[in-house]
C-alpha positions as MATLAB code, in Angstrom:
seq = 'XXXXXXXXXXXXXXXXXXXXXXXXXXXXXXXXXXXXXXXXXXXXXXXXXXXXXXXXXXXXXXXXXXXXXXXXXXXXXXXXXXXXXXXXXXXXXXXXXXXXXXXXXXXXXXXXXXXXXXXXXXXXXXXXXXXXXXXXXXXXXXXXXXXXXXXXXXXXXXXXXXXXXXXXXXXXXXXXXXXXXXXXXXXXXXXXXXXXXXXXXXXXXXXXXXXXXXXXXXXXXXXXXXXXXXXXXXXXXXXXXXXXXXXXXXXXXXXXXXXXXXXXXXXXXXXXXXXXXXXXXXXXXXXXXXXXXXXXXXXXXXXXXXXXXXXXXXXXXXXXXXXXXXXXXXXXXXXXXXXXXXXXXXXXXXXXXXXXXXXXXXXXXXXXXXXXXXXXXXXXXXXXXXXXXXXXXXXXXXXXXXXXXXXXXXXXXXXXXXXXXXXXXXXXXXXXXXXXXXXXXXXXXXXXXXXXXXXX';
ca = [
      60.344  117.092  101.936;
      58.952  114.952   99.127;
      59.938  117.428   96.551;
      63.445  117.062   98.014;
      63.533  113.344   98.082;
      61.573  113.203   94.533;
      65.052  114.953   93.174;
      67.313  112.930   95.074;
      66.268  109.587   93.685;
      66.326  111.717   90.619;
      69.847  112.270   91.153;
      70.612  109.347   92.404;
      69.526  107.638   89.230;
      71.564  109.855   87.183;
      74.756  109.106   89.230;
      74.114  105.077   88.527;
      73.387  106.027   84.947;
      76.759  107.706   84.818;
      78.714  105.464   86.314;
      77.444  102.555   84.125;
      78.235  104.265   80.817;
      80.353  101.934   79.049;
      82.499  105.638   78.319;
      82.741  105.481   82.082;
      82.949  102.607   83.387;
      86.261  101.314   82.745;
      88.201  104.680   83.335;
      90.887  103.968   86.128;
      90.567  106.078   89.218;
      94.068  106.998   89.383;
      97.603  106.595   88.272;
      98.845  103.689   89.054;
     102.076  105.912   89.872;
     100.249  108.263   91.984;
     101.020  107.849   95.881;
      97.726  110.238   96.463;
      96.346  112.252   94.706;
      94.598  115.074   95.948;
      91.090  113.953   94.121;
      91.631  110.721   95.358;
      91.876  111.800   98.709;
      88.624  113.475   98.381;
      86.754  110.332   97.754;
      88.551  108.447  100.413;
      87.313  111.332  102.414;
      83.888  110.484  101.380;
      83.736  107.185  101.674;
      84.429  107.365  105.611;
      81.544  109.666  106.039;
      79.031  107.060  104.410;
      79.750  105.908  108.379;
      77.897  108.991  109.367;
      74.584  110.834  108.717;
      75.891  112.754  106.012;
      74.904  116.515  105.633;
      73.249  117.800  101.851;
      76.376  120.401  102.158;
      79.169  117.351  100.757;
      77.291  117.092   97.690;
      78.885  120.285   96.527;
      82.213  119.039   97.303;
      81.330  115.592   95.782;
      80.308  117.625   92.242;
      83.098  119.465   91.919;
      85.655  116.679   92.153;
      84.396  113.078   92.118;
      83.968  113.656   87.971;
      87.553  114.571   87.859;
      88.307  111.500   90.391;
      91.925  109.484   89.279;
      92.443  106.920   92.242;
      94.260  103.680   91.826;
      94.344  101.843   88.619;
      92.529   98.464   89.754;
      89.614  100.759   91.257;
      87.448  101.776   88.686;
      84.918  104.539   88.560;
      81.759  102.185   88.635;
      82.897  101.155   92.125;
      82.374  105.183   93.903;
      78.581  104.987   92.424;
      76.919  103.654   95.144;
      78.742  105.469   97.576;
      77.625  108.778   95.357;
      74.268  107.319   95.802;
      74.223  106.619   99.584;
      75.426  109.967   99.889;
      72.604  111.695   98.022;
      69.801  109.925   99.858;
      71.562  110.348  102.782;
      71.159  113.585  101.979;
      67.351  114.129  101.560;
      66.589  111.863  105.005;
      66.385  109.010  102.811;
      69.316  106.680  103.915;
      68.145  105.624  107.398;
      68.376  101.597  108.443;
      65.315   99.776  107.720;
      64.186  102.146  104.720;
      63.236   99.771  101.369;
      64.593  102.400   98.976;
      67.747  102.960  100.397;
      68.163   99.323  100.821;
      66.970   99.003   97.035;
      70.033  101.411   96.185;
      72.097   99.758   98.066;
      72.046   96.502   96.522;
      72.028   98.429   93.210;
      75.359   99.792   94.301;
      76.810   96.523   95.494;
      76.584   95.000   92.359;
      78.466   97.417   90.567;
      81.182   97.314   93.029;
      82.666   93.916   93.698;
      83.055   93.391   96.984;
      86.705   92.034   98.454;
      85.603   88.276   97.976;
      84.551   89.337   94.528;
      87.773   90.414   93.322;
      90.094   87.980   92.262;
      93.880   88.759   92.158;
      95.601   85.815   89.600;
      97.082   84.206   92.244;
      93.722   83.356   93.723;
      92.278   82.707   90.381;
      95.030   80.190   89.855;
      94.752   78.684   93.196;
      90.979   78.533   92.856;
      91.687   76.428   89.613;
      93.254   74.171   91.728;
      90.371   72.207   93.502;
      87.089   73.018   95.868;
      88.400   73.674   99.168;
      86.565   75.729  101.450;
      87.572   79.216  101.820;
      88.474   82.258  104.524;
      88.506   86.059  103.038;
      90.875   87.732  105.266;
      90.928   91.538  104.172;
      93.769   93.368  105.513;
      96.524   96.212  104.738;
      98.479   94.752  101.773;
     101.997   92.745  103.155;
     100.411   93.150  106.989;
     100.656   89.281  108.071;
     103.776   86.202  107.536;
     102.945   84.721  104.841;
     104.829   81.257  105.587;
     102.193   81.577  108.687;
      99.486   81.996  106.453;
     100.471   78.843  104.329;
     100.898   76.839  107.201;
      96.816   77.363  108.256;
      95.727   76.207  104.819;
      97.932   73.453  105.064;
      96.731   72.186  108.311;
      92.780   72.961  108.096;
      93.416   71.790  104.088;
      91.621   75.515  103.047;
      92.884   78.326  101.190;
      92.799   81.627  102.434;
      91.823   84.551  100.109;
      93.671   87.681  100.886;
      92.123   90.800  100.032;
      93.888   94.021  100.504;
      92.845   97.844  101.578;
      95.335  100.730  100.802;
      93.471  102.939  103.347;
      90.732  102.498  106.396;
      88.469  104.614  103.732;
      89.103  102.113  101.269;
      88.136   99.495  103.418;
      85.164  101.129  104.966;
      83.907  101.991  101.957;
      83.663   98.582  101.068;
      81.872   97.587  103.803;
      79.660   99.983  103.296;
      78.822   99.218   99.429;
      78.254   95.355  100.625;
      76.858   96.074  104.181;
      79.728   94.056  106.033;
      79.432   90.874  103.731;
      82.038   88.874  101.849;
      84.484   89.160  104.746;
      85.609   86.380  107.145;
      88.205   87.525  109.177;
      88.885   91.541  108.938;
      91.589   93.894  110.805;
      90.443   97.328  112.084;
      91.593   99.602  114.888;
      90.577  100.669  118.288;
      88.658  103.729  116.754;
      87.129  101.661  114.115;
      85.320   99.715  116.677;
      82.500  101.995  118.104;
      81.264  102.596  114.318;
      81.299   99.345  113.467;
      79.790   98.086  116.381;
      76.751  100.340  115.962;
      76.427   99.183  112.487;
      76.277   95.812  112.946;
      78.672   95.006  111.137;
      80.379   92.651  114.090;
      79.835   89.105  115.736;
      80.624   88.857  119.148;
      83.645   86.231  119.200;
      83.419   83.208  120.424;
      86.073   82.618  123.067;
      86.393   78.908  123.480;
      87.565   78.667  119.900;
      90.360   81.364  120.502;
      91.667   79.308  123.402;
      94.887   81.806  122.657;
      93.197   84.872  123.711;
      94.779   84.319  126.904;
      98.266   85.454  125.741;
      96.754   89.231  124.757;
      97.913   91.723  126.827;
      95.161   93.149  128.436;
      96.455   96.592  127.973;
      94.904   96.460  124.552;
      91.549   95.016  125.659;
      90.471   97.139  129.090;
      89.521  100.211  128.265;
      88.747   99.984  124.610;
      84.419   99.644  123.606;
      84.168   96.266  122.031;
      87.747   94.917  122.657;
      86.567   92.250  124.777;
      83.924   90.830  123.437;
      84.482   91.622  119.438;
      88.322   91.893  118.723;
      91.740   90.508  119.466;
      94.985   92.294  119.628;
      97.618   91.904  116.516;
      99.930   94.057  116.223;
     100.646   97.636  117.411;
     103.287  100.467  117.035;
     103.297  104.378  116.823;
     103.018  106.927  114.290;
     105.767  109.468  114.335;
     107.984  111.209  111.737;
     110.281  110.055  109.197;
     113.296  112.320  107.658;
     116.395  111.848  105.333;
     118.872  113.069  107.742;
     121.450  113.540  104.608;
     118.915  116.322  103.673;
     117.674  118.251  106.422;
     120.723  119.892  108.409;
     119.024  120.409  111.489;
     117.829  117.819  114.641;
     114.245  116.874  114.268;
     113.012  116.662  117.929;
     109.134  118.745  117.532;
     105.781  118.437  115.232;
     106.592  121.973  115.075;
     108.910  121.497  112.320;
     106.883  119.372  110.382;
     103.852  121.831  110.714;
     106.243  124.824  110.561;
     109.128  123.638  108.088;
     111.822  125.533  106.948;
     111.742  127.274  103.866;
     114.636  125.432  101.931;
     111.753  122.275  102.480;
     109.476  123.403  100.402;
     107.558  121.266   98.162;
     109.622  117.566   99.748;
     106.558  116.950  102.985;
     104.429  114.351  102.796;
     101.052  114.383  104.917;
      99.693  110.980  105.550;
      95.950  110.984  103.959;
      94.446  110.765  107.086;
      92.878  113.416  108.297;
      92.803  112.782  112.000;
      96.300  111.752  111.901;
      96.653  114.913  110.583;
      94.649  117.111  112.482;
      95.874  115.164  115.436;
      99.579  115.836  115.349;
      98.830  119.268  114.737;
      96.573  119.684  117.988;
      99.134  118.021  119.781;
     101.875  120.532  118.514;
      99.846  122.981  120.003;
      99.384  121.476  123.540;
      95.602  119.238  123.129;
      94.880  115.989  122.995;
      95.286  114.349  119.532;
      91.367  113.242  120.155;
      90.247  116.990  121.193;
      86.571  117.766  120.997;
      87.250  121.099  121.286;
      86.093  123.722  118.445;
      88.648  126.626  119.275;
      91.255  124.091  119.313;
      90.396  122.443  116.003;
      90.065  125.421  114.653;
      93.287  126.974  115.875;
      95.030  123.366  114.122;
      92.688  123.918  110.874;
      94.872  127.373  110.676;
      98.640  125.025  111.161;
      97.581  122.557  108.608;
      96.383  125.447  105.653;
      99.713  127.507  106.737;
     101.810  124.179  106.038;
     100.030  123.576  102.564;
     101.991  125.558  100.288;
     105.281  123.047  101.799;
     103.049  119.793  100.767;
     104.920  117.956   98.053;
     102.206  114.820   98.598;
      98.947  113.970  100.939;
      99.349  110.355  100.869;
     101.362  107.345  101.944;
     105.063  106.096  101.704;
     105.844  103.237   99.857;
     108.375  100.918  101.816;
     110.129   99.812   97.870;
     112.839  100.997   96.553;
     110.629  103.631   95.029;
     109.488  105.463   97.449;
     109.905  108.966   97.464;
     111.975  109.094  100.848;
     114.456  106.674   99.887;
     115.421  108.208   96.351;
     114.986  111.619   98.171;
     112.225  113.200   96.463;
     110.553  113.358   99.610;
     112.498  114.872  102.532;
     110.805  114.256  105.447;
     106.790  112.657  106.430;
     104.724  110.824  108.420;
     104.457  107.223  108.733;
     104.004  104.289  110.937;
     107.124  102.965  112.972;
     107.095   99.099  111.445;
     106.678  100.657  107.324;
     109.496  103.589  108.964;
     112.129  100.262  110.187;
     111.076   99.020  106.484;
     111.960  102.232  104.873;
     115.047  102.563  106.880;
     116.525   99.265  105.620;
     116.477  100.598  102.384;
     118.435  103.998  103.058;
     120.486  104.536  105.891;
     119.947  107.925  106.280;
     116.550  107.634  106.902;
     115.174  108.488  110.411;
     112.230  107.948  112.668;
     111.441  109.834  115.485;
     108.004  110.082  117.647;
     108.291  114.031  118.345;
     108.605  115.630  121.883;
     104.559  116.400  122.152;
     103.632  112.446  121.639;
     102.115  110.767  118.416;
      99.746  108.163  117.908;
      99.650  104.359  119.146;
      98.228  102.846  116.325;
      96.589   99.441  117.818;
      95.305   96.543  114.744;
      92.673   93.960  115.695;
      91.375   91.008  113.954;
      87.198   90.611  114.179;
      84.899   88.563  112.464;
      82.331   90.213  110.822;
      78.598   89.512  111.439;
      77.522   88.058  108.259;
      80.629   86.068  108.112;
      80.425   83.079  105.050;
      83.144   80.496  107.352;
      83.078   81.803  110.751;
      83.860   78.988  112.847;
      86.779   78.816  109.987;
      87.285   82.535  110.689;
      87.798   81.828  114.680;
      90.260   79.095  113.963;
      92.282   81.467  111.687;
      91.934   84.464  114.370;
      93.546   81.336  116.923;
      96.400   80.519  114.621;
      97.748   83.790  114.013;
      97.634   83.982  118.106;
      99.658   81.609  118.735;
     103.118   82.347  120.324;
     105.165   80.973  117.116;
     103.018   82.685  114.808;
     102.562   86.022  116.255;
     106.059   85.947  116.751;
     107.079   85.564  112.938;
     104.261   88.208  112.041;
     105.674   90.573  114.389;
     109.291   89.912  113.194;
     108.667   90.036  109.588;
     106.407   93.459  109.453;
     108.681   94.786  112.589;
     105.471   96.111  114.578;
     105.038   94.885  118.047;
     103.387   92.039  118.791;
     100.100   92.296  120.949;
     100.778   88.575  122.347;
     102.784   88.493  125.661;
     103.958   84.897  125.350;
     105.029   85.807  121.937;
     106.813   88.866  122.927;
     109.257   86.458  125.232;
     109.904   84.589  121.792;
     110.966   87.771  119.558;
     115.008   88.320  119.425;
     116.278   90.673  121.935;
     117.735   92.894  119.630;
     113.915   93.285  118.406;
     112.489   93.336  121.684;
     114.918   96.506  122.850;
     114.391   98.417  119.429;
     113.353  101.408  120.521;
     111.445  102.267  117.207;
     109.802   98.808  117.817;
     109.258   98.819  121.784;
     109.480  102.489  122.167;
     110.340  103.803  126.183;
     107.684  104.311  129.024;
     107.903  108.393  128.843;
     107.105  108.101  124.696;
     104.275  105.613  125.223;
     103.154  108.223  128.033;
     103.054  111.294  125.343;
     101.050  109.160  123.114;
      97.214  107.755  122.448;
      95.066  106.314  121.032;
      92.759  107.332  118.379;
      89.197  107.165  120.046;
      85.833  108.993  117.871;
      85.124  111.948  118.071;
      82.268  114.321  118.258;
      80.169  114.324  114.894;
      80.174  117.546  114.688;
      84.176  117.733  115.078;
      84.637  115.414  112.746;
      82.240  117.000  110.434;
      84.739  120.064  110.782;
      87.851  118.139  110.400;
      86.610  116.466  106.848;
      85.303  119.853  105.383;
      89.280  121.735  105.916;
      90.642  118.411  105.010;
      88.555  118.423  101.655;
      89.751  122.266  101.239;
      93.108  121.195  101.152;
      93.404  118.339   99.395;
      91.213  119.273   96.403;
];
């Protein structure tokens, strides 16, 4: 065992080394272009098993393509070292809580990758410029709140609220994990995200006299769900389903078994989101399990739908709502996608259609939290308390077009929103549907090694 952990700090210093190199060190991760590339997806891939106990086995994935990594321009090689890192000693038995070494690399890490407070977009460099108010980080998915509401809570608590964006839950968890949950005031995850994060620490338990709005969430987001009570409040919710250009595909689109089992003329126009368990979840669901199945056989059985659908995979990534995405200039012929970005995409081309398929899809449920090492979090609460009242969750819910996880704001929305059916979708399609809940380790340990196969 010593011999093994001598060569992982071994290792482990070379990655830092590498990543450091001024030759290095300012090459972007990806084409700015690029809406997911397949080495990309790899180290998103990585990045949310730094939440688990990760097996010496990813390391040979992790040489073969984090050197040839291309992610988004802004993210910069440096900032995958310490993940790298955490990943090696993980490896060797060496990353466990409460060990000095780890924690040593770990701090080494964090300081080569900013963490969201950190990283300055101009806009907050220019607002910063203009005087000392006191500050909330609010890291979210880019465009995901009102941003008249937004203005409205620095204007009445005279603050200014740094936004911070995360393309993907990897990206965001990955993050965390470089800066151990700091630099983060007010943070949106989902129901799934919760048990991880819990056990990590990474969460303050809220405190509900300064959220006197709490009592317009509807409590069908809070009973049932580990840590919704006491650690998270209800934002905004909606379903994951399919979206197709209906000028381009001849045929009704009613089944996941003609996404997973296209025609032939659709070759090379699917997009996959880059999420494997959305992934692997539709698929099981095509085939008659639950989208949260612990089963081997039956992971295995949707391992063999996703590699069969491969060679129809124009993309594994995520649809732009702009004019440029690839489903409204009709690159892209059909994908999945999240009902609010689908009404989004929609607006842009007529054609466009969104469907949650005959088997079910996925309620996607957002919460805000306050994480535990929180700079402002009685600042933090009052934000969480603004955005939940009626008025405000109301013009959030409008302006993003997901549903609004406030009942007295739901009586506020339009009724042409309110009876949207891609919006508030119908008893029997909320009945097909779930939530995405953890898994078993080893499951997911299954899921991530196909999904790497693919991908790379």
């Amino acid at each position: 065992m010593a011999a093994r952990q001598s060569a992982a700090w071994s290792a482990s210093h070379q990655v830092l080394r590498f990543f450091t190199d001024r030759r290095y060190a300012s090459q972007p991760l990806c084409d700015a272009r690029s809406t997911g590339s397949p080495t990309h997806s790899i180290r998103q891939v990585v990045m949310r098993l730094s939440l688990q106990n990760v097996p010496p086995w990813i390391m040979a994935i992790l040489a073969r393509s984090a050197p040839r990594c291309s992610g988004f321009a802004p993210r910069r090689l440096s900032s995958a070292a310490g993940l790298l890192v955490i990943l090696i000693l993980a490896g060797a038995g060496l990353g466990a809580p409460g060990n000095v070494q780890a924690e040593s690399a770990m701090a080494s890490a964090s300081a080569l990758a900013p963490n969201p407070s950190q990283t300055p977009d101009p806009e907050s460099t220019a607002a910063a410029n203009a005087g000392a108010r006191r500050e909330l980080v609010f890291y979210n998915w880019t465009a995901y709140v009102d941003q008249d509401v937004v203005k409205g809570f620095e204007e009445a608590y005279d603050v200014r609220v740094v936004q911070r964006y995360f393309q993907s839950a990897d990206e965001r968890d990955a993050r965390l994990v470089q800066n151990d949950g700091e630099g983060v005031d007010v943070l949106v995850v989902t129901a799934g995200d919760l048990p991880p994060y819990l056990k990590r620490g990474w969460l303050q338990p809220l405190d509900k006299d300064a959220i006197p709005n709490l009592i317009h969430a509807d409590r069908r987001w809070v009973d049932g769900y580990e840590g919704a009570d006491d650690y998270a409040v209800p934002y905004l919710w909606g379903t994951t389903g399919l979206v197709w250009r209906s000028d381009l595909i001849d045929e009704p689109i009613s089944s996941w078994r003609q996404f997973y089992h296209p025609n032939t003329d659709w070759k090379g126009h699917l997009m996959v989101l880059n999420q494997y368990r959305i992934a692997f979840g539709m698929a099981l669901k095509m085939l008659g399990h639950s989208f949260n199945s612990d089963d081997p056989a039956a992971v295995d059985e949707a391992a063999r739908v996703l590699r069969a659908q491969k060679p129809f995979v124009q993309s594994y990534g995520y649809f732009k709502t702009d004019a440029d995405s690839g489903i409204v200039s009709g690159d892209t012929w059909m994908g999945q996608t999240w009902s609010g970005d689908a009404l989004l995409l929609m607006e842009r081309n007529p054609a466009i259609r969104y469907i949650v398929p005959e088997e079910g899809g996925e309620l996607m449920i957002d919460y805000l939290v306050v994480p535990a090492k929180a700079a402002e979090p009685e600042l933090a609460h009052a934000f969480i308390n603004w955005l939940q009242e009626p008025e405000h969750a109301a013009a959030c819910a409008e302006s993003l077009k997901f549903a609004t996880a406030n009942k007295a704001a739901e009586a506020l929305l339009p009724k042409r929103f309110r009876e949207n059916p891609v919006i508030y979708p119908s008893a029997e399609v909320l009945e097909r549907s779930e939530v995405q809940v953890p898994v078993d380790p080893a499951i997911q340990r299954k899921m991530i090694t196909v999904w790497s196969q693919l991908i790379n």
